[in-house]
Backbone as JSON Lines, residues from 0, in Angstrom:
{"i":0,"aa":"X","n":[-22.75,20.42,-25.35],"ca":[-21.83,19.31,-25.21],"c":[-22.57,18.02,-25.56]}
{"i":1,"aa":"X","n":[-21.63,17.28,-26.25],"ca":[-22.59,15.79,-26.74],"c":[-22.63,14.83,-25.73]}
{"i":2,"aa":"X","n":[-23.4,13.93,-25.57],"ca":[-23.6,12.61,-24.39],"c":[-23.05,12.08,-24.93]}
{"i":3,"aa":"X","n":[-22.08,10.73,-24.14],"ca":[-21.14,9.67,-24.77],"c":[-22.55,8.43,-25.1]}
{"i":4,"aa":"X","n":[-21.95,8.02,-26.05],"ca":[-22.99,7.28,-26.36],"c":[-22.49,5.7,-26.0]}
{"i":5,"aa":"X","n":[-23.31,5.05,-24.84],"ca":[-23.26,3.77,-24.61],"c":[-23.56,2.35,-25.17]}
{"i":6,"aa":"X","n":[-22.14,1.59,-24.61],"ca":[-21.57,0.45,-25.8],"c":[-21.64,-0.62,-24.59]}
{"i":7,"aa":"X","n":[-22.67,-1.41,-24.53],"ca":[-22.46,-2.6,-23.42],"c":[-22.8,-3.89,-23.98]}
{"i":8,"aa":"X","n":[-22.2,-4.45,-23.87],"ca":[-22.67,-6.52,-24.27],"c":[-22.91,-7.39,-22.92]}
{"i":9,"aa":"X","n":[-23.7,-7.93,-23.34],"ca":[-24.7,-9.56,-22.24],"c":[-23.76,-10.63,-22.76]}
{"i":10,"aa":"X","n":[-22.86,-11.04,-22.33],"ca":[-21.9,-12.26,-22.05],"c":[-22.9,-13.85,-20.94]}
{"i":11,"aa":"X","n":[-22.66,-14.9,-21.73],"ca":[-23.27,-15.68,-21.13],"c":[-23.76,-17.19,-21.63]}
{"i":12,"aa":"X","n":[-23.65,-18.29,-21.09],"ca":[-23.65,-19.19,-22.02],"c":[-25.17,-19.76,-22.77]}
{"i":13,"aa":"X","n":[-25.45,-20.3,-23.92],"ca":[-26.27,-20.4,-24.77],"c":[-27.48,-21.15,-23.44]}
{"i":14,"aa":"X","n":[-28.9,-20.35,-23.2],"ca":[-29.63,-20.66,-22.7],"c":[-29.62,-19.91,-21.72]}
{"i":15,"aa":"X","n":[-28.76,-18.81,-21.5],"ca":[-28.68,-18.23,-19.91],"c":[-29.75,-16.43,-19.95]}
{"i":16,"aa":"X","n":[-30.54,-16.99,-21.22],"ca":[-31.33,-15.51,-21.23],"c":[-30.73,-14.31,-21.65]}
{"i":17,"aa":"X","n":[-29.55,-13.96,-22.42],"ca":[-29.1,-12.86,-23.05],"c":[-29.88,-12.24,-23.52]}
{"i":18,"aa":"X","n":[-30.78,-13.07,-24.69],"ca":[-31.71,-12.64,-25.57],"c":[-32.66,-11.84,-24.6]}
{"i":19,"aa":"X","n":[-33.05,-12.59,-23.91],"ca":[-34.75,-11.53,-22.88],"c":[-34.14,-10.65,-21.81]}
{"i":20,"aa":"X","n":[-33.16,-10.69,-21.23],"ca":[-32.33,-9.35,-20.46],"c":[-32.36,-8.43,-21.62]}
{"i":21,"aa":"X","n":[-31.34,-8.66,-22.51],"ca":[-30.99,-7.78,-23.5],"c":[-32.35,-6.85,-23.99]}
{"i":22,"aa":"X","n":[-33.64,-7.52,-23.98],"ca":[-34.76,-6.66,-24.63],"c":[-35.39,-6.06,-23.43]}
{"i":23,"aa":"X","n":[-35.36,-6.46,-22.41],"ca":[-35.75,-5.94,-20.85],"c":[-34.61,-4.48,-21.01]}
{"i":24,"aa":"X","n":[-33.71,-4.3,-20.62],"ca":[-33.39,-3.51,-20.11],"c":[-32.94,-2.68,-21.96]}
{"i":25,"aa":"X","n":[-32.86,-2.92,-22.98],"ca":[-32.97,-1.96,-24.14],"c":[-33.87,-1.2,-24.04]}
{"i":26,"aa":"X","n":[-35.63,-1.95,-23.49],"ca":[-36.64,-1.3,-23.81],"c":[-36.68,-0.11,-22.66]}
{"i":27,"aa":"X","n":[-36.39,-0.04,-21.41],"ca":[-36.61,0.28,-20.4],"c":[-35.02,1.5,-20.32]}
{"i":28,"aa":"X","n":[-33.99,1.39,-21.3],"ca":[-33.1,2.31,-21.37],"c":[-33.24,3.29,-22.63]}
{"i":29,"aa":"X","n":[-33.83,2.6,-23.51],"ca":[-33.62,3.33,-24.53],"c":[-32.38,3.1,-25.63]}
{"i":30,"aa":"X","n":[-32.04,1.51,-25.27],"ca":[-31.21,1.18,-26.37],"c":[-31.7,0.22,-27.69]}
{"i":31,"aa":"X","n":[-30.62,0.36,-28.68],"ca":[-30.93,-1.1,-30.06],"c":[-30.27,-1.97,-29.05]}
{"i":32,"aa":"X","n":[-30.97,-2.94,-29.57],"ca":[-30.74,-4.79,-28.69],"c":[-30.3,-4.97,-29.99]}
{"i":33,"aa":"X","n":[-28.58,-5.06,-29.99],"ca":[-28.61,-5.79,-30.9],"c":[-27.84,-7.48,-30.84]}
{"i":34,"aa":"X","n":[-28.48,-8.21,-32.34],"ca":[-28.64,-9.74,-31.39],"c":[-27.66,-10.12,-32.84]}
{"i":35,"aa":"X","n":[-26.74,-11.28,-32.53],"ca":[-25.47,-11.25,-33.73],"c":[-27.03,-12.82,-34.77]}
{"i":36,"aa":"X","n":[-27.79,-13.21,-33.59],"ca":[-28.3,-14.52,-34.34],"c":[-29.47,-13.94,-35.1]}
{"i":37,"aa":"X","n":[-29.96,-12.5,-34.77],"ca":[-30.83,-11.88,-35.59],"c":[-30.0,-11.21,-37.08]}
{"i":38,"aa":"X","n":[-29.44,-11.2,-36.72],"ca":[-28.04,-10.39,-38.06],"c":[-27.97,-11.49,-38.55]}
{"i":39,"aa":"X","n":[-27.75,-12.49,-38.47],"ca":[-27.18,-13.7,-38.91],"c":[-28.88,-13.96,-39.86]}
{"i":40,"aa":"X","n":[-29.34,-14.43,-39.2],"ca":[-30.81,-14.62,-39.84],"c":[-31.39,-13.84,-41.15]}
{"i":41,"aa":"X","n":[-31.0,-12.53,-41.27],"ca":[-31.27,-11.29,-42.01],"c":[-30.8,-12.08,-42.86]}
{"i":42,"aa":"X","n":[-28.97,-11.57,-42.9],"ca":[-27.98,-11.76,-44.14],"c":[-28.43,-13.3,-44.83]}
{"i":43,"aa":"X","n":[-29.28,-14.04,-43.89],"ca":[-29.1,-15.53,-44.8],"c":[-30.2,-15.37,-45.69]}
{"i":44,"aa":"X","n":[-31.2,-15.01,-45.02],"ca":[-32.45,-14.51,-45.28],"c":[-32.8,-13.41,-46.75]}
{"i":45,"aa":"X","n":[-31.27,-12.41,-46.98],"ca":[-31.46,-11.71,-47.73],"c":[-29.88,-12.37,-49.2]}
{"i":46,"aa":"X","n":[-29.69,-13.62,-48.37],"ca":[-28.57,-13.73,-49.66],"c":[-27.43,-13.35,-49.17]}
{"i":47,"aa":"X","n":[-27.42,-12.05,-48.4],"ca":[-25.89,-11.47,-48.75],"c":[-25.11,-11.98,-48.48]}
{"i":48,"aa":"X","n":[-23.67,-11.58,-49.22],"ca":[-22.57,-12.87,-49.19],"c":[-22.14,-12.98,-47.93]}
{"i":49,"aa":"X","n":[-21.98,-12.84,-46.49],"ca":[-21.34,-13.42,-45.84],"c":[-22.71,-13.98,-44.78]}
{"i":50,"aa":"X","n":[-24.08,-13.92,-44.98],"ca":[-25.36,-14.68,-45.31],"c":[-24.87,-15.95,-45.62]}
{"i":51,"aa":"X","n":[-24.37,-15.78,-47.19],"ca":[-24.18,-17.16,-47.57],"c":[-23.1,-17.97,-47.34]}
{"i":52,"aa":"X","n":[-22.05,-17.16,-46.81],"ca":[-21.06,-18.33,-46.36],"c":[-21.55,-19.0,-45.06]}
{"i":53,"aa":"X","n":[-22.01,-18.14,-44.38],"ca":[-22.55,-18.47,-42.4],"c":[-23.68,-19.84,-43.14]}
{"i":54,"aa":"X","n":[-24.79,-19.33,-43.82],"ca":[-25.29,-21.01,-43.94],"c":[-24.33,-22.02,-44.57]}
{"i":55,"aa":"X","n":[-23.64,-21.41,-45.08],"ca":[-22.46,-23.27,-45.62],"c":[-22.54,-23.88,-44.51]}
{"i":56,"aa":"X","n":[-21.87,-22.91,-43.48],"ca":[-21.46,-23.59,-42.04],"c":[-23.19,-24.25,-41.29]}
{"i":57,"aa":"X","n":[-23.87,-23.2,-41.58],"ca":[-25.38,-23.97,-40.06],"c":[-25.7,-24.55,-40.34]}
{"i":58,"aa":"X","n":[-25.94,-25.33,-41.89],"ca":[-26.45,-26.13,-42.58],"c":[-26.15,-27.48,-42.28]}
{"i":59,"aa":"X","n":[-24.38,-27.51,-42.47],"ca":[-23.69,-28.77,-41.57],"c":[-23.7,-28.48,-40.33]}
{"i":60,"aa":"X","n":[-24.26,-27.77,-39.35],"ca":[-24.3,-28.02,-37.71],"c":[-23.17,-27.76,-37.59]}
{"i":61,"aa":"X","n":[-22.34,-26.68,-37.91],"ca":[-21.55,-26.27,-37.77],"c":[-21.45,-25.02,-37.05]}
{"i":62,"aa":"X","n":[-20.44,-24.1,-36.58],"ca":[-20.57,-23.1,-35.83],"c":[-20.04,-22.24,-36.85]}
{"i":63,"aa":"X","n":[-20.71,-20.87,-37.16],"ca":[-19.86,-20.0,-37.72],"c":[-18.51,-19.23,-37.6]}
{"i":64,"aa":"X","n":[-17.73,-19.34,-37.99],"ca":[-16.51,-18.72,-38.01],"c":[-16.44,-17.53,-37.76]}
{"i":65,"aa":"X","n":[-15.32,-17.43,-36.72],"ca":[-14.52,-15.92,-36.13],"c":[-14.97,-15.36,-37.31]}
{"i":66,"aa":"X","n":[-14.2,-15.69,-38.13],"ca":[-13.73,-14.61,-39.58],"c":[-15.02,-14.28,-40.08]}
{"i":67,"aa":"X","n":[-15.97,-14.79,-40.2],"ca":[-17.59,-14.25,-40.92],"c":[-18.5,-13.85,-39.95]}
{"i":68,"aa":"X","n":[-18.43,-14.16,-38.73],"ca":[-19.27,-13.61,-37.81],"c":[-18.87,-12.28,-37.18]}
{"i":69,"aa":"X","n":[-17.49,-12.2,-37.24],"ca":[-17.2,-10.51,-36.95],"c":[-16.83,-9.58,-37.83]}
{"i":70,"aa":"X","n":[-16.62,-10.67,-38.96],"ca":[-17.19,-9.91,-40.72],"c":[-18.24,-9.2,-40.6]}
{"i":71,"aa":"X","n":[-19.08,-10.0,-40.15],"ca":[-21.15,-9.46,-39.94],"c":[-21.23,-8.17,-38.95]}
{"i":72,"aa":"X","n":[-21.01,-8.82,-37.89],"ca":[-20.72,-8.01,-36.8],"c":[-20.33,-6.33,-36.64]}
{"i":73,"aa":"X","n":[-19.08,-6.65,-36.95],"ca":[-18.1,-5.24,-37.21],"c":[-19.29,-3.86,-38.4]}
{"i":74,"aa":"X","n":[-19.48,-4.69,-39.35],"ca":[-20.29,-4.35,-40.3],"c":[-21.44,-3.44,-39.52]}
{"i":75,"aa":"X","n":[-22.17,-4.11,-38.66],"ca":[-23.34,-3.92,-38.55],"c":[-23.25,-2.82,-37.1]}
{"i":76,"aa":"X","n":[-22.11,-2.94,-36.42],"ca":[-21.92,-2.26,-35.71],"c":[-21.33,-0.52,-35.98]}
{"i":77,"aa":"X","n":[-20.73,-0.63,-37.43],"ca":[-20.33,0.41,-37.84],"c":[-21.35,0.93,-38.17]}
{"i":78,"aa":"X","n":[-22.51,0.55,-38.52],"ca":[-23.55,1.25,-39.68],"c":[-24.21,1.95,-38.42]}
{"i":79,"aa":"X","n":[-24.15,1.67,-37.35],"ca":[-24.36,2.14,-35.7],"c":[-23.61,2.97,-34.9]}
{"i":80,"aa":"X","n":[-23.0,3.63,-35.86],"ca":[-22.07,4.45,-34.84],"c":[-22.5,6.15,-34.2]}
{"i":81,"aa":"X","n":[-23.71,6.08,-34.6],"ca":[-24.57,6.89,-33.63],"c":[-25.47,6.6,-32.77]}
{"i":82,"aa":"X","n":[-25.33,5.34,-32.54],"ca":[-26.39,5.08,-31.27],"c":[-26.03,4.16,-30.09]}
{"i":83,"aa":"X","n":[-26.86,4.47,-28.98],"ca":[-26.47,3.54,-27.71],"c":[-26.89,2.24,-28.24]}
{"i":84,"aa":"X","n":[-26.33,1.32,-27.87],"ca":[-26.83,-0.2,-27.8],"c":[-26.33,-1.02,-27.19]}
{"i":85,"aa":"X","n":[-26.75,-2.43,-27.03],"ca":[-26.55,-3.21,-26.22],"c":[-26.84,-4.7,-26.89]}
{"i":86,"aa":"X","n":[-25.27,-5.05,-26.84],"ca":[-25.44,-6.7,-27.89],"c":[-25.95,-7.68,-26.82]}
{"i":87,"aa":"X","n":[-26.02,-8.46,-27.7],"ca":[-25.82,-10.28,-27.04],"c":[-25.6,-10.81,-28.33]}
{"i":88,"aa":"X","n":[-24.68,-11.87,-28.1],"ca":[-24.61,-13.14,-28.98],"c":[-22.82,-13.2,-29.6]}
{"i":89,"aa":"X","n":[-22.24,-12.03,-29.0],"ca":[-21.01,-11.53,-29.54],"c":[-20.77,-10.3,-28.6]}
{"i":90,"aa":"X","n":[-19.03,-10.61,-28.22],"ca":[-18.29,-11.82,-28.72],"c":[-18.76,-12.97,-28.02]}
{"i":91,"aa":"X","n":[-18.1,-14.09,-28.5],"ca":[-18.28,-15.59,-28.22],"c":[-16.63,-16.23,-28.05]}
{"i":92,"aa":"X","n":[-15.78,-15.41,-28.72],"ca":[-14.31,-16.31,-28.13],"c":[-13.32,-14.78,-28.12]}
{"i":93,"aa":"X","n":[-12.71,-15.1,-27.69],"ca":[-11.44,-13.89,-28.0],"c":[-11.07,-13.19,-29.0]}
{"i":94,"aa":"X","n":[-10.92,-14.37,-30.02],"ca":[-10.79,-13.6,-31.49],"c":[-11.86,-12.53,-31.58]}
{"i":95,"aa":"X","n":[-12.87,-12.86,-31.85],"ca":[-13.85,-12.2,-31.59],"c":[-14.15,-10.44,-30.58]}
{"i":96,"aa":"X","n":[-13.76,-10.63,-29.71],"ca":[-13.76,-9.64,-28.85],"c":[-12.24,-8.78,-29.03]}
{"i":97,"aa":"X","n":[-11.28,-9.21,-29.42],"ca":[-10.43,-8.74,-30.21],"c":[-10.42,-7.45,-30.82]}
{"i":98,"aa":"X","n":[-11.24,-8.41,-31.86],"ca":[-11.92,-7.53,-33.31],"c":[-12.83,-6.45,-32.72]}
{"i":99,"aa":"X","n":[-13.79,-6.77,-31.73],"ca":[-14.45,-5.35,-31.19],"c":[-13.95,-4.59,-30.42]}
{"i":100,"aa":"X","n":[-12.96,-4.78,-29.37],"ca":[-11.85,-3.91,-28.88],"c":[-11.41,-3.14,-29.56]}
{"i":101,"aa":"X","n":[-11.28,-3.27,-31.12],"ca":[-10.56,-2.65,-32.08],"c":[-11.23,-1.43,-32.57]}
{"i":102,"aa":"X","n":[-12.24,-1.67,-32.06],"ca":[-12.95,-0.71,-32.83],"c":[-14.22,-0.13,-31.73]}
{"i":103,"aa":"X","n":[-14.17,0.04,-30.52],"ca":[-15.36,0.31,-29.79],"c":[-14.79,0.37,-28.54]}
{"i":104,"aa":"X","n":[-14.55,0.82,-27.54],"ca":[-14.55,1.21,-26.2],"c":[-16.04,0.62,-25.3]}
{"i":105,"aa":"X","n":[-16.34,-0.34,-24.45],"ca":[-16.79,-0.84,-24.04],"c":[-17.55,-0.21,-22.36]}
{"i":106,"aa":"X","n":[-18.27,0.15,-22.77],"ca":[-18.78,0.87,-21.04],"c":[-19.44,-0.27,-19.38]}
{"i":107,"aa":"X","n":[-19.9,-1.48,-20.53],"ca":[-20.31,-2.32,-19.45],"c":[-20.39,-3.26,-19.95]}
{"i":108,"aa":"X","n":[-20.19,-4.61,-19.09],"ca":[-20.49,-5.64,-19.89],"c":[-21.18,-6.61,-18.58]}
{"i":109,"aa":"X","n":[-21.91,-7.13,-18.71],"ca":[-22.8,-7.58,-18.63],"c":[-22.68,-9.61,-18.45]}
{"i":110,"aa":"X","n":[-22.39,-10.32,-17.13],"ca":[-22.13,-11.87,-17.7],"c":[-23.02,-12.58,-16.75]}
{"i":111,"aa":"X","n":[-23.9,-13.5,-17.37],"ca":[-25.1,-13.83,-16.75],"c":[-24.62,-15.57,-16.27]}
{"i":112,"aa":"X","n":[-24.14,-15.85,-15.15],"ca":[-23.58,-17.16,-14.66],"c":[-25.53,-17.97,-13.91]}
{"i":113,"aa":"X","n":[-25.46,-19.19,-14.94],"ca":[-26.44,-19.89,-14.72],"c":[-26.17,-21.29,-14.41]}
{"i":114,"aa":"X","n":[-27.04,-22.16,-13.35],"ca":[-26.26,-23.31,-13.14],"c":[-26.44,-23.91,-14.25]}
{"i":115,"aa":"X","n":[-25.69,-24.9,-14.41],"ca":[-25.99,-25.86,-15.36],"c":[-27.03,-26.89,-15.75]}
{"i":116,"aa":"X","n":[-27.51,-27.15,-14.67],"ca":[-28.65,-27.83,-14.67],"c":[-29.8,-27.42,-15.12]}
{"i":117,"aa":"X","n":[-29.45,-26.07,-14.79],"ca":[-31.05,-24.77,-15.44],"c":[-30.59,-24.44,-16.67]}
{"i":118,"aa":"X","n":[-29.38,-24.7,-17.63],"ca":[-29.05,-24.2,-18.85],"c":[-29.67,-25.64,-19.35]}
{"i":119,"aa":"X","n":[-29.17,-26.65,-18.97],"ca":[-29.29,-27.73,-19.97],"c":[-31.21,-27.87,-20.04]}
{"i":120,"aa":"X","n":[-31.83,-27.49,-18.69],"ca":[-33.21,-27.66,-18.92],"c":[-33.98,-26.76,-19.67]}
{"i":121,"aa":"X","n":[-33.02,-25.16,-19.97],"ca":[-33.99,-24.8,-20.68],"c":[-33.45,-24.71,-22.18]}
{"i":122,"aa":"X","n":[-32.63,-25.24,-22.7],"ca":[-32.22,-25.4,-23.7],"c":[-33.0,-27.34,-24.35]}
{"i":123,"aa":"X","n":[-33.29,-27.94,-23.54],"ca":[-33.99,-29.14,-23.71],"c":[-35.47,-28.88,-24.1]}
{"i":124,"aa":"X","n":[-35.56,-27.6,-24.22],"ca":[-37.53,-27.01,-24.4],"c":[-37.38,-25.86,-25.54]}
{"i":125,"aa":"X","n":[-36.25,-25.95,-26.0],"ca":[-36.18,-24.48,-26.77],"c":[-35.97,-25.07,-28.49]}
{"i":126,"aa":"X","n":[-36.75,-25.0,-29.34],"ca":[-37.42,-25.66,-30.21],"c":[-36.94,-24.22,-31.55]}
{"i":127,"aa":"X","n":[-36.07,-24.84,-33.01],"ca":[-36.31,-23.39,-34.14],"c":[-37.21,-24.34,-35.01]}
{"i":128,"aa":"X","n":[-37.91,-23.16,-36.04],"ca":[-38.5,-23.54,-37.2],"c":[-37.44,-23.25,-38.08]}
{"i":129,"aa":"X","n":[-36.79,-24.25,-38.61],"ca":[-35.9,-24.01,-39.56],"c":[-35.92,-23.06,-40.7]}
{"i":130,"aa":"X","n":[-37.17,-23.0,-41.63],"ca":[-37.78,-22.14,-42.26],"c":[-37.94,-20.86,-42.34]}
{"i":131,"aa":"X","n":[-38.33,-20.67,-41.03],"ca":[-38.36,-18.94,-40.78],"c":[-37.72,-18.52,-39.59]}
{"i":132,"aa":"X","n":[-37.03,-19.36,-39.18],"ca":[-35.71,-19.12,-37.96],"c":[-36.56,-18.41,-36.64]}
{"i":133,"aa":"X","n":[-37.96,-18.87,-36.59],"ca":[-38.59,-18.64,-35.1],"c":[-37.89,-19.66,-34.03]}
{"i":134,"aa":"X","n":[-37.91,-19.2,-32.9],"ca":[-37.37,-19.86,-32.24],"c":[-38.77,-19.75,-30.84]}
{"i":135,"aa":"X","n":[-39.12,-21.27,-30.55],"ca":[-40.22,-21.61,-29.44],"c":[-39.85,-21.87,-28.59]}
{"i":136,"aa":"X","n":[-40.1,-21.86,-27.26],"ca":[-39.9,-22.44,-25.94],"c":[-41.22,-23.54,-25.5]}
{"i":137,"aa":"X","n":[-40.93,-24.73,-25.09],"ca":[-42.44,-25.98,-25.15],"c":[-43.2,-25.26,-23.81]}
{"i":138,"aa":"X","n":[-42.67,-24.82,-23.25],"ca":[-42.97,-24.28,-21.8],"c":[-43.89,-22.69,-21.61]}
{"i":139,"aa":"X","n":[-43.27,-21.8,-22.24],"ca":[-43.87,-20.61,-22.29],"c":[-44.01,-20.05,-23.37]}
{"i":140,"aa":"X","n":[-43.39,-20.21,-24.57],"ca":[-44.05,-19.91,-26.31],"c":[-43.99,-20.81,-26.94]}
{"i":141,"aa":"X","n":[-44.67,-21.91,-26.86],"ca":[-45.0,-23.05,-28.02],"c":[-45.45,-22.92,-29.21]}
{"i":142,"aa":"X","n":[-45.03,-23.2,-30.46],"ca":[-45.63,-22.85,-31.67],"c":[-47.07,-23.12,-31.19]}
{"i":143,"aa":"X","n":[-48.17,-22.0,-32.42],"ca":[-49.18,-21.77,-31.94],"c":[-49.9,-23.36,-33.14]}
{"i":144,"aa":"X","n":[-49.17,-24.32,-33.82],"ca":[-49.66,-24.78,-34.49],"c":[-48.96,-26.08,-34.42]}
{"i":145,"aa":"X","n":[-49.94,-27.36,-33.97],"ca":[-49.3,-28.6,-33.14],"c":[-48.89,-29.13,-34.86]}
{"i":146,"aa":"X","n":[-47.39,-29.65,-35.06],"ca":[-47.05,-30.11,-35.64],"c":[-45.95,-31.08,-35.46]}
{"i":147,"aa":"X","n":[-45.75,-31.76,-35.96],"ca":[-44.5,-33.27,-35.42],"c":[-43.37,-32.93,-35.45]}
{"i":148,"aa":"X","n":[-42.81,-32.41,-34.17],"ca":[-41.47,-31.86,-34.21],"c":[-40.75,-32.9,-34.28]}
{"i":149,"aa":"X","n":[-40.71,-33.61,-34.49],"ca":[-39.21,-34.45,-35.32],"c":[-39.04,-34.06,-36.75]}
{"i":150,"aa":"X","n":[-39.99,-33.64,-37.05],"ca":[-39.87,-33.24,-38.54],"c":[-39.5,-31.97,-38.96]}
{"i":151,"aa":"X","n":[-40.31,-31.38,-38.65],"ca":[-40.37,-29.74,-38.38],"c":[-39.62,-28.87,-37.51]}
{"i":152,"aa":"X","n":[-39.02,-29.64,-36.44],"ca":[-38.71,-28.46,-35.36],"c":[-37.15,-28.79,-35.0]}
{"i":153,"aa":"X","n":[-36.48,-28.79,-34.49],"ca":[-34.49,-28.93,-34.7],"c":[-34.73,-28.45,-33.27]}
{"i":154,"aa":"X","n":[-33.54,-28.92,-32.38],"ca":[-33.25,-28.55,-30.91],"c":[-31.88,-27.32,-31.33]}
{"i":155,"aa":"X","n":[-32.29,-26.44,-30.78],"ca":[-30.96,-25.14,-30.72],"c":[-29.93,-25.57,-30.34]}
{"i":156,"aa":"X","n":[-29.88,-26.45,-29.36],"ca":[-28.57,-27.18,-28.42],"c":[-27.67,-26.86,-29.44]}
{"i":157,"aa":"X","n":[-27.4,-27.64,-30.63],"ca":[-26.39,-27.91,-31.37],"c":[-26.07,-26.52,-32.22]}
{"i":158,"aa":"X","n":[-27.0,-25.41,-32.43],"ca":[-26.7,-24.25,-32.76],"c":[-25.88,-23.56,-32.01]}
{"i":159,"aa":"X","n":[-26.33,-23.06,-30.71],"ca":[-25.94,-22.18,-29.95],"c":[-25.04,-22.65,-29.05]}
């Protein structure tokens, strides 16, 4: 007899640790972490076309669209349809979760409620390299190479 294979998402607002739960308990279950801002990064990274529409949008500080992010999404989740995993980063609105209802049966989900005061502080320390889409914390992973972040370094706030 086959094991059902488990489908859970980390719900939670930008700064509330999705990303480091999500790799805590993947590593320790035996699931793919999968992350929609690492997908996102790839496709821009490799060109592919809905890569290139998502930077039209990040480029202007814009948020990516329902329609291309569960373009990506859906995609990447199908190419997965033999394995347990466990998202973060998606869904993000209804439309969104919609579209994965449609296609996935959901075993757990996962919503990480943080005060606000602790979102806005650790999102005030959380630093990308535009370039190669690392993302630093000033506090506990600081780029290993002191350079003038006004220049170099962008606050996530307005991303995520």
């Amino acid at each position: 007899m086959a094991s059902k294979l488990l489908r859970a998402v980390i719900l939670g607002p930008p700064g509330s640790g999705k990303g480091t739960v999500c790799q805590m308990i993947a590593q320790n279950f035996g699931l793919q972490h999968l992350s929609s801002g690492h997908f996102l990064r790839e496709n821009i990274k490799t060109n592919t076309e809905v890569g290139g529409m998502a930077k039209k949008y990040l480029e202007r500080g814009l948020l990516v669209p329902d329609h291309v992010i569960t373009r990506l999404m859906l995609s990447e989740l199908e190419s997965r349809s033999d394995q347990h995993w466990l998202l973060s980063g998606f869904p993000r609105t209804l439309a969104q979760a919609e579209a994965l209802d449609k296609i996935c049966d959901l075993d757990l989900v996962i919503t990480l409620n943080i005060p606000f005061e602790t979102l806005k502080d650790r999102l005030s320390r959380r630093w990308i390299h535009p370039p190669s889409g690392r993302v630093y914390n000033m506090d506990f992973n600081p780029p290993h190479v002191h350079v003038r972040t006004h220049v170099c370094f962008h606050s996530l706030t307005s991303l995520w």
